[in-house]
N, C-alpha and C positions, 0 to 999 in steps of 0.2 A: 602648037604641038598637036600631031594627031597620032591616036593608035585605036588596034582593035581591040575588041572585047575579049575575056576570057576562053578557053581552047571549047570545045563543047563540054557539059556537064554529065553529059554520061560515060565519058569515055572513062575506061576501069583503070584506078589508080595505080602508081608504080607501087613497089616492098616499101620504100624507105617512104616517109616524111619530111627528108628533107628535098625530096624532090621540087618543094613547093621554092626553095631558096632560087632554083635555078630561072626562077621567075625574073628578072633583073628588077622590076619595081616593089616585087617583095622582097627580092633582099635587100634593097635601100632600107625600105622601111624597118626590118627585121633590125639593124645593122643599129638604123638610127634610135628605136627605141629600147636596145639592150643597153648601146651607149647612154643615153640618157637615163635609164632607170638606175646604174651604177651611178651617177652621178647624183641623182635627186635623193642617191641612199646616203653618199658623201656628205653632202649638204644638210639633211636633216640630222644626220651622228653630231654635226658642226653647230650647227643651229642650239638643239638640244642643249648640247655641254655649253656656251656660251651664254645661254639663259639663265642656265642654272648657275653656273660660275658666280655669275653680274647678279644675280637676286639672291639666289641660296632660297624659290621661290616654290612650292609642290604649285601655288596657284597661278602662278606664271609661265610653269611647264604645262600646268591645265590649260591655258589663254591658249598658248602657244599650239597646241595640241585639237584644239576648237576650233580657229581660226581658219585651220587646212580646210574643213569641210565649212564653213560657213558660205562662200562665193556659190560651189557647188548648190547649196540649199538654196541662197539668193538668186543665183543672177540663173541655174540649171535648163530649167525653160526654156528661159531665153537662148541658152545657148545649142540647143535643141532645134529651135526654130531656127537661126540663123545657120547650122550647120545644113540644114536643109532648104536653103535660100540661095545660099553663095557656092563658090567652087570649096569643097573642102582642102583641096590640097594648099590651094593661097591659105585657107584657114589655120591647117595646121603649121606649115611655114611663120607665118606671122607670131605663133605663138610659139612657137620655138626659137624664134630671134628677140621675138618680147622677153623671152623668161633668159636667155642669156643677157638680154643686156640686163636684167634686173641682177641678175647674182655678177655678172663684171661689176657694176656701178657700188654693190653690195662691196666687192674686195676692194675697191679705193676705199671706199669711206670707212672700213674696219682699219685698213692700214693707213690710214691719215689720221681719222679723228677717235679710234678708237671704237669699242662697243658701245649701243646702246638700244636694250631693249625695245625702245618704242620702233626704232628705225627697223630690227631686225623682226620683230612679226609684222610692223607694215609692207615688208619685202616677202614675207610669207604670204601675207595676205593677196598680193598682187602673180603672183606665180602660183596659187594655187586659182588666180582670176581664169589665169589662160588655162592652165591645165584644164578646167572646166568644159571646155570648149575642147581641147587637145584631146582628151582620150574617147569622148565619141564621136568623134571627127572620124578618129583610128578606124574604130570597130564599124563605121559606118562606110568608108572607103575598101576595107577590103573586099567586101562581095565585089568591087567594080574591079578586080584585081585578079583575086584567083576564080578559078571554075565554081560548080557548085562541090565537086566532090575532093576538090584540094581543102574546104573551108576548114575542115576539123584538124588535119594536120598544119595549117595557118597556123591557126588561133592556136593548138597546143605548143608549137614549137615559140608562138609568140610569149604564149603566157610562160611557159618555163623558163626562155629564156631571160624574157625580163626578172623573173623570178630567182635566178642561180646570179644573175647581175647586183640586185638590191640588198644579197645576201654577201656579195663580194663585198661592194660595197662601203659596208659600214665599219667594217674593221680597217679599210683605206681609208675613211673617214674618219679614224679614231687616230690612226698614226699620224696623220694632214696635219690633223689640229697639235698633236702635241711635238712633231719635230719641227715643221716648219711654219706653222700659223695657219690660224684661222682664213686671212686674205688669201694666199697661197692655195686650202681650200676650195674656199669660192671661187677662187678664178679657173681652178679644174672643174668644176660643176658648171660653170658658164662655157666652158670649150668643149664639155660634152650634151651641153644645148645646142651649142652652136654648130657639131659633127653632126648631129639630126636634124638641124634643118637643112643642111647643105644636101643631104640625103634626101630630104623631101623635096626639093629643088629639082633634084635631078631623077627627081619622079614622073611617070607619067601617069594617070589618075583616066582611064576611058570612062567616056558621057553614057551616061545610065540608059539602058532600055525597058527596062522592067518599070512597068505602073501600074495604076492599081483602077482595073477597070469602073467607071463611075466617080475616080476622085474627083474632088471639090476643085475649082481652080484657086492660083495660088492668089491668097489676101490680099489687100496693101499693108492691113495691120499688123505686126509681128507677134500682136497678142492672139487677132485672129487665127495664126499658122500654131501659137499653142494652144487655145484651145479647141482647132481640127487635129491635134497630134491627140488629147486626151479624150475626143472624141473617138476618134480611132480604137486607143486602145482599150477602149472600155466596149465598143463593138465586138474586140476580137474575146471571146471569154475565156479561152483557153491563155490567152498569152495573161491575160488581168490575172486569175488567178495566179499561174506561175509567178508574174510580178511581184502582188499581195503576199503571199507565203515567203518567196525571197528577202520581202523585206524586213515581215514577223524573226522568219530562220536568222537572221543576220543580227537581232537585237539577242537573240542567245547566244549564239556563236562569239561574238563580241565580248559574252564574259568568260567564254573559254580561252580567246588567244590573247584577249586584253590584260589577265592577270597571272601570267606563265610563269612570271617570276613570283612572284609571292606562292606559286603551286611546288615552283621550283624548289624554295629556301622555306616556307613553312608547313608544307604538308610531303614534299619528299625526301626534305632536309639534306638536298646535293649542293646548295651553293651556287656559286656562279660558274662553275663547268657543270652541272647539272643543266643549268637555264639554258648556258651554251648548248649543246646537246639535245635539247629538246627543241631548240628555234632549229637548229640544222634537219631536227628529222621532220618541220614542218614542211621547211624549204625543200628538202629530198623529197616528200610526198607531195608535192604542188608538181616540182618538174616531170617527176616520172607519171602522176596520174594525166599531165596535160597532152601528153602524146598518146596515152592509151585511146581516146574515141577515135580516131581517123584509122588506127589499127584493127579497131572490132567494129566500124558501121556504125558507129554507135549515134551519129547524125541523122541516121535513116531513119530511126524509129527515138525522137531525142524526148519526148512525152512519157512514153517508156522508160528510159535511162536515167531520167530527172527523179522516179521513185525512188529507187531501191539507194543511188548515189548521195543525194540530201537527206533521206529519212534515217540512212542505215548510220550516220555522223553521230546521232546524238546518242547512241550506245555506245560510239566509243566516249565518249565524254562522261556517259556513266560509268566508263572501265575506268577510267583516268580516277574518279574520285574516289574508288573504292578498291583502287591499287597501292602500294607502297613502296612498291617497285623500280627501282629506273628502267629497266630492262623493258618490263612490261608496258611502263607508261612511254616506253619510246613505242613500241610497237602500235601502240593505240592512235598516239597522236602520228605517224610516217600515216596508218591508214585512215587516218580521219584527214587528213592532208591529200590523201590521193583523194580519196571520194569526192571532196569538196571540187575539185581542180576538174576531175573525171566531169563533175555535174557542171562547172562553169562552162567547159571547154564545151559542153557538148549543145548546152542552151544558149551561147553567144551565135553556135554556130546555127542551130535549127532557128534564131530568131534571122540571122544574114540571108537564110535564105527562104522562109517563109513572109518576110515583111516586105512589102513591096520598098522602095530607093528613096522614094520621097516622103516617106515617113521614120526613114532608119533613125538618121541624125535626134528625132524626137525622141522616138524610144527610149534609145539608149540614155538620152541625157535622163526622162522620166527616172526610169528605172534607175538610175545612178543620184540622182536627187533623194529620192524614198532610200535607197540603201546607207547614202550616206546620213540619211538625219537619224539612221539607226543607232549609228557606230558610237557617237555620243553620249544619245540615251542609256542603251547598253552599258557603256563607260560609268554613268553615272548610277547606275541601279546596280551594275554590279559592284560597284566599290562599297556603295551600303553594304550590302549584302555580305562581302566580303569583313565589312568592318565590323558587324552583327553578328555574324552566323558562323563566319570563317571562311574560307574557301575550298572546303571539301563541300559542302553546303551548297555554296556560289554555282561548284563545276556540278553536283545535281540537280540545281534548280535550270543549269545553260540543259545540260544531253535531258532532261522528259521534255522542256521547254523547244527543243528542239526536233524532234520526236514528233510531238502535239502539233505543231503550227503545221508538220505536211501532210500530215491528214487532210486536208481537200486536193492533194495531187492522188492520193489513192483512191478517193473517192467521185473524182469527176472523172467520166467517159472522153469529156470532151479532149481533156489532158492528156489523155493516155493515146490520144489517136492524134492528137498534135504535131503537125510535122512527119507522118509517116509516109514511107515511100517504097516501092519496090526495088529489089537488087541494080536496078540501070536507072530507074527512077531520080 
C-alpha cells in the first residue's frame, strides 16, 4: 500500500476541528479508538464487580488495580523501542486483535467454567501487555497522518472523544453485567477490539520523512535503541524537564481524582449522585478543554501554555478542600478538568511535532512508564494520608503539591521557548 504524506503544514486551518475527521485514515483511527475506549470502560465496570463479588476483597481490588500498570512499568521500554523499529500500524493491529481475543476467550471461560480471580487478573495482565505498546504506537503514528497544524485538533477531538466514550461506558457496563452476564460483557469488549483493529487495517499509515540530523544508526540491540531513546531525551532539556514535573504533577493529582468518592460522601456529604456528578463534571472538563488548543494556537507557542494550564490546577484542588459546596466544588473540578486536558492536548501535540519520528515511539512509551509508576504511588500515599489526616488534608497536601512540583516550567527559559513558532510556522 502506498500514500502521501500529510497536506503542507502551513496551510491555515479550517473553523471546525473536525475538519481533521475528513482525513479518511483519521477517522479510522478516531472511529476505532472511541470504540474501544467505551469498551475497555465496559470491561473494567465487569472486571471490577466480579473481583469483588468472588472475594469481598479491598486487597484484591488493590492487586487488580496494580496489575493495569505493572506491564507498562515492566516491559515500557521495550515497548518504545520496538514501536520505533517495526511498522506501527502491524503494531497496533496486532494488539488489537491480541486483546480481543483475550476478553472473547475471557467470555467462554466465565460462561463455562465460571469466575475465577486468578484467571481474570491474568487476562488483565495480558491486555494491559498490548496496550503498552498500543497507545504510543497511537500517539506516535499520528504526526505521520495529519499536517503539523491539524495536530492539536487531532489529539483533542481524539482525547475527548475517547473521554465522553469511557464515561458512556461504564454505566453499559454496569447494566451488562447485571441483566445479561458477565460473558455477554466481555464478548461486547472483545467486538469493540475487534471494530479497532479492523479500522486500523484499513488504515494507511505514510513512511516517515522527518529525522533527526546526526542520528545514531539503528542497533541490533533493542536495549541499545532504549538506551539511545533516553539518551535522547535527557539531551533535549526542555522536553526532560516537562517530562520530570509531569511525572512529580501526576503523583499529586492522583490523590485528587483517586479519592473523589470518599471527598464525595465524607467531606461534601452528597452520596453517590454527589460522586456521580462530580466524575461527569471531570469528564465534561477533559472533553471540552481537549478541543480548546487547535482553536487558540495554542501548539504554536505549547512551553508557554504548559505554565499557566498544569500550575493554575493545583488551586483548584485547594478550592475543592476548603469548599463545602456541591455547586462550587463542581465548578473547581469542570475547570481543573479543562486545564489538565487544555495542558495534555497541547504537550502531546508540541512533542509530535518537535521530536523527530524515530524517536516518537520512545518517548511516548518513557514518559508513559514514569507517569504510570506515579499513579500507584500516589494511590498508596494518598490513602495514608487520607486514612490519617482525612481527606480535606489529603486534597491540600494534592493542589500546593501540585503547585510546587511546576515550578521549574516557570523558571526554565528553555521551557518557555519550547516548541515556539510563528503564525505560518
Amino acid at each position: 500500500m502506498t500514500a502521501t504524506l500529510p497536506s503542507d503544514p502551513t496551510e491555515r486551518p479550517a473553523a471546525s476541528p473536525l475538519r481533521t475527521l475528513r482525513n479518511p485514515n483519521f477517522r479510522r483511527l478516531w472511529v476505532g479508538s472511541v470504540t474501544s475506549a467505551a469498551g475497555t470502560a465496559i470491561g473494567a465496570i465487569i472486571l471490577t464487580w466480579l473481583v469483588y463479588t468472588a472475594t469481598h476483597s479491598a486487597i484484591a481490588i488493590s492487586i487488580l488495580g496494580i496489575v493495569q500498570f505493572l506491564p507498562t512499568l515492566a516491559f515500557g521500554l521495550l515497548a518504545g523501542a520496538l514501536i520505533d523499529r517495526l511498522d506501527r500500524r502491524r503494531l497496533m493491529l496486532t494488539c488489537d486483535l491480541a486483546r480481543s481475543v483475550c476478553f472473547g476467550a475471557l467470555a467462554l471461560f466465565v460462561l463455562i467454567y465460571g469466575v475465577s480471580t486468578v484467571v481474570l487478573i491474568g487476562v488483565v495482565f495480558a491486555v494491559a501487555t498490548f496496550s503498552t505498546v498500543f497507545r504510543p504506537a497511537t500517539n506516535a503514528a499520528i504526526p505521520r497522518i495529519l499536517g503539523a497544524e491539524e495536530l492539536a485538533d487531532g489529539n483533542g477531538l481524539l482525547q475527548g472523544g475517547t473521554t465522553v466514550a469511557q464515561f458512556v461506558g461504564s454505566p453499559i457496563g454496569s447494566i451488562l453485567v447485571v441483566t445479561v452476564g458477565a460473558s455477554v460483557g466481555f464478548a461486547v469488549n472483545a467486538l469493540t477490539f475487534a471494530i479497532s483493529g479492523t479500522m486500523i487495517f484499513l488504515m494507511v499509515i505514510p513512511t516517515a520523512s522527518r529525522s533527526l540530523p546526526g542520528a545514531e544508526p539503528r542497533r541490533r540491540s533493542i536495549l541499545g535503541d532504549v538506551g539511545d531513546g533516553l539518551r535522547f531525551l535527557r539531551s533535549r532539556r526542555a522536553l526532560l524537564i516537562i517530562t520530570l514535573t509531569a511525572m512529580a504533577a501526576n503523583f499529586f493529582l492522583t490523590i485528587w481524582g483517586g479519592f473523589t468518592v470518599i471527598y464525595a460522601a465524607e467531606h461534601l456529604k452528597v452520596g453517590a449522585t454527589g460522586f456521580a456528578i462530580l466524575v461527569a463534571a471531570t469528564t465534561a472538563g477533559f472533553a471540552i478543554g481537549a478541543i480548546l488548543p487547535g482553536r487558540f494556537h495554542m501548539d504554536r507557542s505549547p512551553g508557554l501554555w504548559l505554565l499557566p494550564t498544569w500550575g493554575i490546577v493545583g488551586f483548584f484542588v485547594l478550592g475543592l478542600a476548603w469548599t463545602s459546596s456541591l455547586a462550587v466544588a463542581v465548578g473547581f473540578t469542570l475547570a481543573g478538568g479543562a486545564l489538565l486536558s487544555i495542558g495534555n492536548t497541547t504537550w502531546l501535540s508540541g512533542v509530535q511535532r518537535t521530536v523527530p519520528d524515530e524517536y516518537l515511539g520512545r518517548y511516548f512509551a518513557t514518559d508513559e512508564a514514569g507517569s504510570f509508576a506515579m499513579i500507584p504511588a500516589g494511590l498508596a500515599v494518598g490513602g495514608v494520608v487520607v486514612l490519617v489526616l482525612g481527606i480535606s488534608t489529603a486534597y491540600v497536601i494534592a493542589g500546593i503539591g501540585a503547585l510546587l512540583v511546576n515550578i521549574p516550567l516557570f523558571l526554565s527559559p528553555t521551557v518557555r521557548a519550547w516548541g515556539r513558532r510563528g503564525p505560518q510556522g
